[in-house]
C-alpha positions in Angstrom: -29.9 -10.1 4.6 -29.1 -7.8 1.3 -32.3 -5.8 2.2 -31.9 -5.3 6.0 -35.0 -5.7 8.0 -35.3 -4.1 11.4 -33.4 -7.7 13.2 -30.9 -6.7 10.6 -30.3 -2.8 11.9 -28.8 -4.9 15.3 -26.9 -7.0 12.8 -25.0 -3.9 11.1 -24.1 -2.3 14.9 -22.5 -5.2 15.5 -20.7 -4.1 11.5 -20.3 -8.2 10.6 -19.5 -9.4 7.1 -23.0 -8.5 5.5 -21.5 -5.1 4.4 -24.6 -3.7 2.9 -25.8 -0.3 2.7 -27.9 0.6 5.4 -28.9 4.1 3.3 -29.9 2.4 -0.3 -32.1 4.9 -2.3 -33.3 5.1 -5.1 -31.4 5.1 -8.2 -31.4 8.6 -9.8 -29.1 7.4 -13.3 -28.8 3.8 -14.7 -25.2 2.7 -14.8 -23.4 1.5 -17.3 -24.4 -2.9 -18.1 -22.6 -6.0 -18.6 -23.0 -7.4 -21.4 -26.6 -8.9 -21.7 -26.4 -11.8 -19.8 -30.0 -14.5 -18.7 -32.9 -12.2 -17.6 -33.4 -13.1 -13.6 -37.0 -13.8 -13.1 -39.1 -10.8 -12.2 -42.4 -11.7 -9.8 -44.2 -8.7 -9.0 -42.7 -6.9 -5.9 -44.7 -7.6 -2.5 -47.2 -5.0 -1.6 -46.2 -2.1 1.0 -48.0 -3.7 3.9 -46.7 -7.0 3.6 -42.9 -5.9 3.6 -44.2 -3.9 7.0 -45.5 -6.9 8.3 -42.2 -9.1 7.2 -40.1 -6.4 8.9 -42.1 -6.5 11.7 -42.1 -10.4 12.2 -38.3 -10.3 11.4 -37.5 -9.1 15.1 -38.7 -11.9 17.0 -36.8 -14.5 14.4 -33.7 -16.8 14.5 -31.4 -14.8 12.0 -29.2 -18.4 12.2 -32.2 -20.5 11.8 -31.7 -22.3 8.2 -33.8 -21.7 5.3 -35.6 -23.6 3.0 -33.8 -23.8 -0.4 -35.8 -21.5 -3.0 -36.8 -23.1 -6.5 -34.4 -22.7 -8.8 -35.0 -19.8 -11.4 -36.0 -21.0 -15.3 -32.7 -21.1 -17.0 -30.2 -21.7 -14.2 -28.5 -24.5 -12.6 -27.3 -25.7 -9.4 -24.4 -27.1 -8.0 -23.7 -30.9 -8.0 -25.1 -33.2 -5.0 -22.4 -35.8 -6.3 -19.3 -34.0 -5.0 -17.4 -35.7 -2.4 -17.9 -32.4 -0.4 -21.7 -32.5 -0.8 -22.3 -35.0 2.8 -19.7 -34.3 5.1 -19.8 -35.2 8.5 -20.6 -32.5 10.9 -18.6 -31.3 13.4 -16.4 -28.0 14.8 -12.9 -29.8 15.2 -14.0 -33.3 14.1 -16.2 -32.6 11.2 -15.5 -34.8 8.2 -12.8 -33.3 5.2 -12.2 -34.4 1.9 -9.6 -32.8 -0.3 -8.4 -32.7 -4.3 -5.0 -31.1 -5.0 -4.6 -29.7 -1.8 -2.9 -31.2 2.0 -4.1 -30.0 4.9 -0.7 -29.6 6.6 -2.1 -27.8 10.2 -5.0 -26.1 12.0 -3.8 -24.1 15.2 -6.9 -23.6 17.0 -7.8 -19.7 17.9 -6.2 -18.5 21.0 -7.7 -18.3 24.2 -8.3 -14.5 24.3 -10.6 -14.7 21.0 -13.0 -17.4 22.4 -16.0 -16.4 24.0 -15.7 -19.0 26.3 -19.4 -20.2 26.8 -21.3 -22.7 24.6 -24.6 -22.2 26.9 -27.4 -19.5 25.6 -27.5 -19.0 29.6 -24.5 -18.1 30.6 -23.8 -14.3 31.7 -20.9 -13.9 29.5 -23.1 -14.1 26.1 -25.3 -11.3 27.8 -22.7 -9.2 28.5 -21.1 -9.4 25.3 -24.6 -8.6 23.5 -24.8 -5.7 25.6 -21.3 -4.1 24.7 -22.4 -4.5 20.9 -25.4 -2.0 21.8 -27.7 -5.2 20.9 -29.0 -5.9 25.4 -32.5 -4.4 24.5 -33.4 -7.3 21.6 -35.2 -9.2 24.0 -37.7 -10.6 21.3 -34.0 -12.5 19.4 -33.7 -15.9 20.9 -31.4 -16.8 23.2 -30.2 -19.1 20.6 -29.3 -16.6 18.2 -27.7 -14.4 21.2 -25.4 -16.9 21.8 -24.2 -16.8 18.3 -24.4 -12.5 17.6 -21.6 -12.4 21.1 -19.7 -15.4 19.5 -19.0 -13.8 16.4 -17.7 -11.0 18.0 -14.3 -13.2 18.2 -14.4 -14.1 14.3 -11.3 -14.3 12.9 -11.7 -12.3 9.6 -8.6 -11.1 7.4 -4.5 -12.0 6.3 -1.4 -10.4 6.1 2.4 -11.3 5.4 5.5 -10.0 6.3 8.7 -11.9 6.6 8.7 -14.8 8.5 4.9 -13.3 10.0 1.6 -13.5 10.0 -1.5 -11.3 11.0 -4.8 -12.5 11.1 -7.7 -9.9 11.8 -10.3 -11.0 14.4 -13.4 -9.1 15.5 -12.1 -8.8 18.7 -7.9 -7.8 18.0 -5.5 -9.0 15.9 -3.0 -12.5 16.4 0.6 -12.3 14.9 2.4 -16.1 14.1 5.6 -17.1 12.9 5.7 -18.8 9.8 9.2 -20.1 9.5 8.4 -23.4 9.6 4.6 -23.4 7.9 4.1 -26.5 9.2 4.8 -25.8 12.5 3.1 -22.4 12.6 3.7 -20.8 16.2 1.7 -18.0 17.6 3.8 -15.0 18.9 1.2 -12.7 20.6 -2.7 -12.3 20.3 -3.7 -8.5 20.7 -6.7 -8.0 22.5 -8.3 -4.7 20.5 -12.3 -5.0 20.0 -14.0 -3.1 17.3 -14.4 -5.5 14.2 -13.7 -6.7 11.6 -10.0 -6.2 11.8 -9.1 -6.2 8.5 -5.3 -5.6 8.4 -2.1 -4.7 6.5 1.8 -4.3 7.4 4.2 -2.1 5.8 7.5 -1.7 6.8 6.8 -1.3 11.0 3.7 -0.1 10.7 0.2 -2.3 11.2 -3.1 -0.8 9.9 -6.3 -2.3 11.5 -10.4 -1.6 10.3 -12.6 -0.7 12.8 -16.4 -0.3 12.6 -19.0 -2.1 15.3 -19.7 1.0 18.0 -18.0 -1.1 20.8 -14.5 0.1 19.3 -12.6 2.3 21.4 -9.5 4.6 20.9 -8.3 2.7 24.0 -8.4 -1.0 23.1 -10.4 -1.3 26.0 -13.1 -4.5 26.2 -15.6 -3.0 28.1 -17.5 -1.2 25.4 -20.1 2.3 26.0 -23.2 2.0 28.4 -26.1 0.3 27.0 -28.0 2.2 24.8 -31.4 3.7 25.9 -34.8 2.2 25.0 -36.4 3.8 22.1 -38.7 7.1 22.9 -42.0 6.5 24.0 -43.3 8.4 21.1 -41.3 6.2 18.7 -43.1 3.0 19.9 -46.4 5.2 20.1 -45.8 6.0 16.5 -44.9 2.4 15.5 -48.3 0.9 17.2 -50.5 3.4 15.4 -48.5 2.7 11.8 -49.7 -0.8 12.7 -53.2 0.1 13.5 -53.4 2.1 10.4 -52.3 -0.5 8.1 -55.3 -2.7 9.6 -57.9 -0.5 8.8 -56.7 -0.1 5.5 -56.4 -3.4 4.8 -60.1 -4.3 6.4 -61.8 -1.3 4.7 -59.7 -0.4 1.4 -62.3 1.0 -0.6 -63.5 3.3 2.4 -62.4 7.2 2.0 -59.7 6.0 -0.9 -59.8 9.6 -1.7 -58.2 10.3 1.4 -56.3 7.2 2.1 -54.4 8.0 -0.5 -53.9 11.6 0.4 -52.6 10.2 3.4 -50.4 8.3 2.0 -48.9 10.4 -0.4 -48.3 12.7 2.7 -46.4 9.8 4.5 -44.1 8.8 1.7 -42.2 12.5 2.6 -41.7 11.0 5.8 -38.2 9.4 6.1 -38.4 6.3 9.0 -35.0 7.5 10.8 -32.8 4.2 12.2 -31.5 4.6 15.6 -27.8 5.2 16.0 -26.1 4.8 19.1 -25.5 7.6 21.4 -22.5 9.8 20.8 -19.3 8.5 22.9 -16.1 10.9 22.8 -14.0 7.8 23.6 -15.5 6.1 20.8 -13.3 4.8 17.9 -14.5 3.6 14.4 -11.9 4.0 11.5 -8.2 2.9 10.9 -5.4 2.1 13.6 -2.3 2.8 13.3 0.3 0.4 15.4 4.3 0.5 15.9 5.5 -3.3 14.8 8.9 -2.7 15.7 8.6 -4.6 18.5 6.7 -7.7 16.8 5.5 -9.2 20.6 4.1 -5.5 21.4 2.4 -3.8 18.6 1.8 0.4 19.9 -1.0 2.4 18.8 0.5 5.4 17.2 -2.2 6.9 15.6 -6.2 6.5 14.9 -7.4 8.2 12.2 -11.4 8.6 12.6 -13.9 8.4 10.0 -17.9 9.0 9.6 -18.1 5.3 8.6 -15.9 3.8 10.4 -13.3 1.2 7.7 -15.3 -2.2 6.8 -12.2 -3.2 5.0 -9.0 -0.6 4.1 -6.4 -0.8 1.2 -2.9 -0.1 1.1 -1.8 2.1 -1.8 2.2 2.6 -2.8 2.8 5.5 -4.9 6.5 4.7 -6.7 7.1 8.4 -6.8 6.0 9.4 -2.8 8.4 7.0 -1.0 8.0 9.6 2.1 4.4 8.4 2.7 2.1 5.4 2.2 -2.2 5.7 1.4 -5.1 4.4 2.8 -9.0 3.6 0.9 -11.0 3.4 3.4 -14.2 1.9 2.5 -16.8 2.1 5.0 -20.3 0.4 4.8 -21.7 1.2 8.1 -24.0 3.7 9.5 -22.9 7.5 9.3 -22.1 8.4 12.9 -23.6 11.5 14.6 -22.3 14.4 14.2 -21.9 15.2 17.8 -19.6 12.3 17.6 -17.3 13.3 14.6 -17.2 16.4 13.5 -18.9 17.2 9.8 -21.0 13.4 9.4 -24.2 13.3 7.9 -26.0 10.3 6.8 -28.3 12.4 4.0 -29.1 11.7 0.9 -27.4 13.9 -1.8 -30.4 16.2 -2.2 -30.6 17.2 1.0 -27.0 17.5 1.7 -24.2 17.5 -1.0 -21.5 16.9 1.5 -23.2 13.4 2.9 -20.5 11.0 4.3 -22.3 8.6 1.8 -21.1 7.9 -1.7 -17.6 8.5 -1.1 -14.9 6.4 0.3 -12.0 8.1 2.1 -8.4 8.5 1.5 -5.7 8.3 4.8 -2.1 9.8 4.1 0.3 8.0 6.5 3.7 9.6 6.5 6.2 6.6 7.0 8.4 8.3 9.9 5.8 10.2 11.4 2.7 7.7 11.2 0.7 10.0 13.9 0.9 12.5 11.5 -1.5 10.4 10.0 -5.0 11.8 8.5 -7.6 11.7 5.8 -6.5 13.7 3.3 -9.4 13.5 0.2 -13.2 12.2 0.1 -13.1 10.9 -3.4 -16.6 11.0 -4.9 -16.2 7.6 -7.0 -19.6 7.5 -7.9 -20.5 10.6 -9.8 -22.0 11.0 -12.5 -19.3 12.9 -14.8 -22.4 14.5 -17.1 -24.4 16.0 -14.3 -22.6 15.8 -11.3 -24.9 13.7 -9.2 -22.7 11.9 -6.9 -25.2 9.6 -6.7 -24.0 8.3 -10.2 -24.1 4.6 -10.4 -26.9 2.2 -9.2 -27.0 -1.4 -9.3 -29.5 -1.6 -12.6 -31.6 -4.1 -10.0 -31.0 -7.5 -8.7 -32.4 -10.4 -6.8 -33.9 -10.5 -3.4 -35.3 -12.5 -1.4 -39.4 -12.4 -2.8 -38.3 -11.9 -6.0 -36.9 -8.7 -8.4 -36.0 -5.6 -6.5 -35.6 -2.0 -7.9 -32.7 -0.2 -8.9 -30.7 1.4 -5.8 -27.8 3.7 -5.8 -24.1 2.5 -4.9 -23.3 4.5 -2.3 -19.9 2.3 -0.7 -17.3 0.6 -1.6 -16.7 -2.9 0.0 -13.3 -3.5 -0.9 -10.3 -1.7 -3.7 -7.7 -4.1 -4.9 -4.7 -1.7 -6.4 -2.5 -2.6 -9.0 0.2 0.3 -9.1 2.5 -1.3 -11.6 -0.3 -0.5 -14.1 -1.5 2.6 -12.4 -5.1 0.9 -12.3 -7.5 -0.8 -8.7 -10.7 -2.8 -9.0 -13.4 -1.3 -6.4 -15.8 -3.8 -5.7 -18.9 -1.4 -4.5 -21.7 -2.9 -3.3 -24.4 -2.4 -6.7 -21.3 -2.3 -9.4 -17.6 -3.2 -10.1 -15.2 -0.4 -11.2 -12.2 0.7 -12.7 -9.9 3.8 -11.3 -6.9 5.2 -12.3 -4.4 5.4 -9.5 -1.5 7.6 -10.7 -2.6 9.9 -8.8 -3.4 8.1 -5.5 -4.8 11.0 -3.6 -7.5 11.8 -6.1 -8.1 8.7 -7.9 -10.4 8.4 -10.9 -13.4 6.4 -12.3 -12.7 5.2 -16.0 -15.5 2.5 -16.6 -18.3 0.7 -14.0 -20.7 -2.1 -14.3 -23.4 -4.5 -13.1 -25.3 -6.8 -13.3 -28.8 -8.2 -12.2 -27.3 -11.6 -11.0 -24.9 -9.8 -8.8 -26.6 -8.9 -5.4 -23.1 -7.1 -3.8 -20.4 -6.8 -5.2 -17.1 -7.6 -2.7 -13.9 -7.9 -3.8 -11.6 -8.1 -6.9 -8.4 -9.4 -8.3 -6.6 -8.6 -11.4 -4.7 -11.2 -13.9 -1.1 -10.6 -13.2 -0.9 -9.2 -16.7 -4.1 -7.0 -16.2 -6.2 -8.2 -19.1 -8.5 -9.7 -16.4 -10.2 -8.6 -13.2 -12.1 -11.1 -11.1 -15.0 -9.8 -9.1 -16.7 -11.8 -6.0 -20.7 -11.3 -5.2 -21.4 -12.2 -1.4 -24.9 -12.5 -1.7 -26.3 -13.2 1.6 -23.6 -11.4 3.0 -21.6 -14.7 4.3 -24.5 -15.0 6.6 -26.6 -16.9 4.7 -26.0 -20.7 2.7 -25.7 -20.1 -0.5 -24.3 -23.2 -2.2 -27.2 -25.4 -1.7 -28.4 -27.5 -4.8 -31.2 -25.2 -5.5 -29.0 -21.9 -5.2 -28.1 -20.9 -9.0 -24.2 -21.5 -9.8 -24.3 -17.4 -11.4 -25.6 -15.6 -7.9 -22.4 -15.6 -5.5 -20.6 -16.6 -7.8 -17.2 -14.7 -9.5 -17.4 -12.6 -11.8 -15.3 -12.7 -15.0 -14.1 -9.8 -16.7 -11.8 -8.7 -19.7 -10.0 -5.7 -19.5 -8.7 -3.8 -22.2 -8.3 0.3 -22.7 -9.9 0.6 -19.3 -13.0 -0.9 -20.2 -14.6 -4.1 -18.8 -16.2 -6.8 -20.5 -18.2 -10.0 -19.1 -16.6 -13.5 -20.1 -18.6 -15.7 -17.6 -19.3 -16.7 -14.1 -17.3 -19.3 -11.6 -19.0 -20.7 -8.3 -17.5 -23.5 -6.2 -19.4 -26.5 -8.1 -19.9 -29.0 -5.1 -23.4 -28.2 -3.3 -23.2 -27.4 0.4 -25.8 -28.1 3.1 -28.7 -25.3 4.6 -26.4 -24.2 8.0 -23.1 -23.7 5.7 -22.8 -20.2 5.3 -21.4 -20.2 1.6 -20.8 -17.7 -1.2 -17.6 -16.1 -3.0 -15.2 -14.4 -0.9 -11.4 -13.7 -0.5 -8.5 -15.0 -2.9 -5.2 -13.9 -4.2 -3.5 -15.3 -7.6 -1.0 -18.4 -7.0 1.7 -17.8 -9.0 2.5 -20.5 -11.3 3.9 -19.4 -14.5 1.9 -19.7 -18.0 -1.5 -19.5 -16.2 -4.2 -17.5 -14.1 -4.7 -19.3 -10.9 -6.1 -18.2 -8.2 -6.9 -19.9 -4.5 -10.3 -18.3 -3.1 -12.2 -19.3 0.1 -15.9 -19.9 0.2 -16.6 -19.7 3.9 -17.9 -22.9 4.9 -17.6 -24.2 0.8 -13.7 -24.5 1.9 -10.8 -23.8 -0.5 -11.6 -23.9 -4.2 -8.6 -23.2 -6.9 -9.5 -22.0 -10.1 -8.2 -21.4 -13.6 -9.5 -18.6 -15.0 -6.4 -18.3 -17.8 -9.6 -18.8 -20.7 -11.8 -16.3 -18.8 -14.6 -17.7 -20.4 -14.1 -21.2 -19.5 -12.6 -21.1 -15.7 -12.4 -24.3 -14.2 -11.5 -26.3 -10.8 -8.2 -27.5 -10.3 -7.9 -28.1 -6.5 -10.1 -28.1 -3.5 -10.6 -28.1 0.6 -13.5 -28.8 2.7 -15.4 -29.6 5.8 -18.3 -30.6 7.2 -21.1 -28.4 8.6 -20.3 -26.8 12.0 -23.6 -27.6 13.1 -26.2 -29.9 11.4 -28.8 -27.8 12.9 -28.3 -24.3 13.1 -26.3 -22.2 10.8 -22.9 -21.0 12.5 -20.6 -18.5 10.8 -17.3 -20.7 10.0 -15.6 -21.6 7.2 -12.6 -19.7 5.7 -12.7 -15.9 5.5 -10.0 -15.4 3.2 -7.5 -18.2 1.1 -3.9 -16.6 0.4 -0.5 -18.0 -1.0 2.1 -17.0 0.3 5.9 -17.8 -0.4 5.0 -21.4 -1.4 1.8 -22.3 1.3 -1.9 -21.8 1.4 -3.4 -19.9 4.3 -6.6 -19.8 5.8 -8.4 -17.8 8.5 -11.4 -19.7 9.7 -13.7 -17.6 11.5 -14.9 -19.9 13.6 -11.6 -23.0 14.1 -8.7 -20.6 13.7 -5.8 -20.8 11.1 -5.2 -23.4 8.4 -2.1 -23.9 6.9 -2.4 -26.3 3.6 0.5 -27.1 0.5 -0.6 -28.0 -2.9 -0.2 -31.6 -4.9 0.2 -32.6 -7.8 -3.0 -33.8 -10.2 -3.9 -33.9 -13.8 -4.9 -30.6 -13.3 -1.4 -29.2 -11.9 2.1 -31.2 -12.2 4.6 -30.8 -9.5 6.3 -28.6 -12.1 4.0 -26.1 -11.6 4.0 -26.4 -8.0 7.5 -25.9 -7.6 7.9 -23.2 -10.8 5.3 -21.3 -8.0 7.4 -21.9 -4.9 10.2 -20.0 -6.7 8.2 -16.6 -6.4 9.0 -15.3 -3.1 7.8 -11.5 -1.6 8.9 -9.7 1.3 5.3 -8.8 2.1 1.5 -9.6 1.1 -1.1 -7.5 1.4 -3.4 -9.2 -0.9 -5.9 -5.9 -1.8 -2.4 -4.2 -2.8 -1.1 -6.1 -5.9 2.1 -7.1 -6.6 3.1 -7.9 -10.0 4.7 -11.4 -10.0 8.1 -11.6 -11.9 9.2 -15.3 -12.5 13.0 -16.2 -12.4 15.0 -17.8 -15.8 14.8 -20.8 -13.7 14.9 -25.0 -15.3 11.7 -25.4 -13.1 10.1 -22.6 -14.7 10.9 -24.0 -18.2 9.4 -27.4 -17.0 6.4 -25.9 -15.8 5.7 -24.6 -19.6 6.9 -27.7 -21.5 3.8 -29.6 -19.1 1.4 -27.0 -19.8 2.5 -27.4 -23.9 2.3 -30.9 -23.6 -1.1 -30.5 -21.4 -2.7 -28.7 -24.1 -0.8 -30.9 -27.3 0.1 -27.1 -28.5 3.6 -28.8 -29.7 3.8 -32.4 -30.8 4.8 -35.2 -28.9 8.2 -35.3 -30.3 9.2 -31.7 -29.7 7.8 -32.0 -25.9 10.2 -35.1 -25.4 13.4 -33.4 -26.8 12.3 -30.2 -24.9 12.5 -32.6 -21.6 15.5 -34.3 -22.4 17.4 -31.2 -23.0 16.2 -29.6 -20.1 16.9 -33.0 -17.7 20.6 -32.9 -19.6 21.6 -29.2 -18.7 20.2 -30.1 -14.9 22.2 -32.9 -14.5 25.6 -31.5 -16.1 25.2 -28.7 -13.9 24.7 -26.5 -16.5 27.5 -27.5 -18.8 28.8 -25.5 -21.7 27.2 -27.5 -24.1 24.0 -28.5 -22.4 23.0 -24.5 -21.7 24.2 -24.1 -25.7 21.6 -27.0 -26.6 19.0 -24.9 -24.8 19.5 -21.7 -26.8 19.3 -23.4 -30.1 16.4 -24.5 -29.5 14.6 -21.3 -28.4 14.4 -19.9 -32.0 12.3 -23.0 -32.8 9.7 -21.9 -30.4 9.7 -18.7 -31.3 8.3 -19.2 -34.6 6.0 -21.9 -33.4 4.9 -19.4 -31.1 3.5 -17.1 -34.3 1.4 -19.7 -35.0 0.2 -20.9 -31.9 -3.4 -21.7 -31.8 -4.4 -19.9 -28.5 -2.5 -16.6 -27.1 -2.3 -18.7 -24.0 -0.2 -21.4 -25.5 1.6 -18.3 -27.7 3.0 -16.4 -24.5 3.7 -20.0 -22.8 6.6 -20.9 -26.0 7.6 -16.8 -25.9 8.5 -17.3 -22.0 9.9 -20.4 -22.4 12.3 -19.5 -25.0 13.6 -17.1 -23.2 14.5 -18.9 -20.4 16.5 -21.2 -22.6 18.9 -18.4 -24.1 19.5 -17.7 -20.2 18.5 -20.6 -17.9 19.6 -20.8 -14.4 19.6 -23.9 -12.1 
């Protein structure tokens, strides 16, 4: 799915998860590396004809069938068959689960208005739905895989948090629960809004929503644009002669060579154009803008258009503007026409320097007048600062799927994560990760990039809540595709490790989910947010049908598994999208979107890896909001529990002996249970000097920053 073949050009109008750049070219400039990392293996690249031939084949295929498992490249390893999660039993609301760390606590099935409601390849409704995502005139796709392309049209896709609220994103509107009691979780409203894939954010009474399939209206409405037309005779004409020709040359290759090549040399100026729909002036594909204020009736206010439309968007808080708030938009779609919007092109650089490509776009949404709303800058993220290319940055090559591919130019952004406490996001775009500077939200600023040739696309990032860290997903396959299985090698879709330090990034090493999955679970990295216990990075991620996986990545070269979720297969057979879109914590609770079931709500438990301490030392973080690709630093109070939580993880790591743990505990057990006496608090302060010269001498920073904090919530605890 990374290189999309014509079945694949359907797949992108309907704008799903794969997120690839539908106008690759070549790469002009090498980007800066990673550090050298294993060589992939490099087979020779296929010949011309048979990628032709592949492409051609391609149309007529199950894009859901599953597929074999590939060897597994010299040097690399897979994930273990021995895991608990490896044999699951299959099923959608009975599949078997097995968990480590983590209680499943609820799953409220997806409401009524985001199920297709058919299960039969037969029935009119998976027609009709095919035919509003402009895909009717596939008649060569199984019926099979038809029912599957209108079902994920009611995927549930991304989270946000506000209050006592959640929204979850769907591909077909937007649900809104209360929270109070997470247990309990109770759906408020479902809003019915096709246009995928309904990434959202909140802020204040405003609700921002990503729109990009061609079905998406400025209306809401369901009923989509009139089918569009078959291709031109001449196109088909044109198609059945490139087929004829390739025959001959293949039959007769040394015949007129001369001129063959002539020919061909002629036909490589010759750019194969990709259908795009038909300009609609009620057609919507960009960011929505909705009044909250009412939380049971969310009101468009504004729709702010752009040539992309918005694959995901980013909210961005300037501490000096307090009159507005920003959006990235990142598109990865096809450019529209511009009969459609205004000033769109879909050229390459060369022929036209003001392409809608390489670029992402920046929305300014003033805060009482939100349909004031518009785009406002085009940064050009991508340049290159010594020539002024702004097709600056390529990939360096990667993996596909028969064997090493070339170089190709990053020309999108998949998603921004925004840190503005340090000024700094993480733009995960497509063929590298990035660092910008943000001070200036409006025009933000490229300090360093890289890749790397195990990464096929790069998706998403979080920073360390210090910001000596950044944590980058690959979604190779683009979520479509299994990529877990015991043959699939544990550094492709995996995470991404990374130092950070005067801007620049350096590799530590890789983290993938470590239990093997089976060939119809689509797996590979995908959304997480940190989990704040103090003393430690930890973040919760979700790997699609993989489940929940909760990793340490506080020694960013050594990250580790403390806690997991999962499920069996959706189907044993054929591969369904399912599994969990995103993994958040929030206010003391794990939520998931599942695409496919509908939303999970899960707590955390104690294990050898984590003590209740911890857990609790977490719970005492609590934010009025979450938008998870707009960063909040996390600020612990000079709680006891907090204090606990780093005695366990000194006495976890034997950084202090065995004594001093034991009259750290009793202290801290003695102040709690005299209610903070006089004397019990004044017990507490003598002690932190102790640890702050133990703390010079600590034998990893980790442990060093863990007695620093600790001592000074002992010269002013709290209950």
């Amino acid at each position: 799915m990374n290189r999309l073949p014509s079945l694949a050009l359907y797949l992108v109008w309907v704008a799903l998860i794969s997120c690839f750049a539908v106008n690759r070219t070549q790469a002009q400039a090498a980007s800066p590396a990673a550090p050298p990392q294993e060589q992939v293996q490099k087979p020779a690249n296929p010949s011309e004809k048979d990628a032709k031939d592949a492409e051609d084949e391609d149309e007529g295929k199950d894009p859901f069938a599953p597929e074999p498992a590939p060897t597994l490249a010299p040097g690399m390893t897979g994930s273990d068959t021995n895991d608990p999660r490896a044999k699951l039993a299959p099923g959608l609301y009975d599949a078997g689960e097995t968990s480590m760390g983590i209680e499943h606590l609820l799953l409220l099935k997806k409401p009524d208005a985001f199920q297709l409601g058919a299960t039969d390849p037969d029935d009119p409704k998976v027609e009709t739905m095919v035919g509003r995502l402009g895909m009717g005139n596939n008649k060569k796709m199984p019926k099979s895989a038809h029912l599957l392309i209108a079902q994920l049209a009611f995927a549930n896709s991304d989270l946000a948090f506000q209050g006592n609220h959640l929204f979850q994103g769907n591909f077909y509107g937007i649900s809104i629960y209360d929270i109070s009691h997470p247990a309990n979780t109770q759906l408020l409203t479902s809003m019915v809004c096709p246009g995928g894939q309904g990434d959202v954010s909140v802020y204040k009474n405003l609700m921002f929503m990503s729109v990009e399939m061609p079905n998406g209206r400025l209306d809401c409405g369901v009923e989509g644009f009139p089918p569009e037309p078959a291709p031109p005779a001449d196109e088909e004409k044109d198609k059945v002669q490139d087929k004829d020709k390739d025959k001959v040359n293949a039959d007769d290759k040394d015949k007129d060579s001369a001129n063959n090549g002539a020919d061909k040399d002629k036909d490589k100026g010759k750019e194969k154009k990709r259908r795009i729909p038909v300009a609609q002036k009620d057609r919507f594909r960009g960011v929505r803008i909705f009044d909250i204020s009412d939380i049971k009736n969310p009101k468009q206010v504004a729709a702010v258009q752009t040539c992309r439309g918005s694959h995901t968007h980013t909210l961005v808080t300037d501490p000096n503007d307090k009159e507005n708030v920003y959006i990235y938009v990142s598109g990865t779609s096809f450019v529209r026409q511009p009969e459609e919007l205004a000033g769109c092109s879909g050229e390459k650089p060369d022929k036209d320097p003001n392409t809608a490509l390489f670029r992402i776009d920046v929305i300014k949404v003033p805060v009482a007048a939100p349909q004031e709303a518009k785009v406002v800058s085009s940064p050009r993220l991508f340049i290159d600062a010594r020539t002024g290319a702004i097709n600056g940055l390529n990939n360096g090559g990667t993996h596909g799927k028969k064997g090493a591919e070339k170089p190709a130019d990053t020309d999108q952004c998949h998603d921004i994560t925004v840190y503005s406490a340090i000024g700094l996001a993480a733009g995960a775009c497509s063929g590298n990760g990035i660092v910008l500077d943000i001070k200036d939200p409006v025009h933000p600023k490229r300090l360093d990039a890289v890749n790397d040739p195990n990464y096929s696309y790069w998706h998403s990032a979080s920073f360390s809540n210090d910001g000596s860290k950044v944590v980058f997903t690959d979604e190779w396959g683009g979520g479509l595709g299994a990529r877990c299985r015991p043959n699939d090698p544990n550094k492709w879709g995996a995470d991404a490790i990374f130092r950070l330090k005067d801007d620049k990034l350096s590799f530590a090493n890789y983290y993938k989910l470590p239990a093997a999955q089976g060939d119809t679970e689509n797996c590979v990295a995908h959304n997480g947010s940190l989990i704040p216990v103090p003393g430690r990075d930890v973040e919760v991620q979700a790997w699609y049908q993989g489940g929940i996986s909760v990793m340490d990545f506080t020694d960013p070269a050594n990250p580790f598994e403390i806690a997991y979720f999962d499920r069996g297969p959706i189907d044993p057979k054929m591969l369904v999208l399912g599994g969990d879109w995103s993994a958040y914590w929030y206010n003391g609770y794990i939520y998931g979107s599942e695409i496919a079931r509908g939303l999970d709500v899960f707590q955390l438990t104690p294990t050898k890896f984590l003590t209740q301490n911890e857990i609790d030392a977490a719970k005492t973080v609590l934010v009025a909001d979450l938008n998870v690709q707009n960063q909040q630093k996390i600020e612990w109070p000079a709680k006891l529990v907090v204090a606990k939580a780093y005695v366990d993880q000194l006495s976890r790591s034997e950084a202090l002996p065995a004594s001093r743990i034991a009259e750290l505990q009793k202290a801290i057990k003695n102040a709690e249970s005299s209610h903070m006496s006089k004397s019990s608090t004044a017990k507490l302060k003598r002690i932190s000097p102790s640890l702050e010269k133990s703390a010079a001498t600590a034998k990893t920073p980790a442990d060093s920053m863990r007695m620093h904090a600790l001592a000074d919530v002992l010269k002013h605890p709290a209950a």
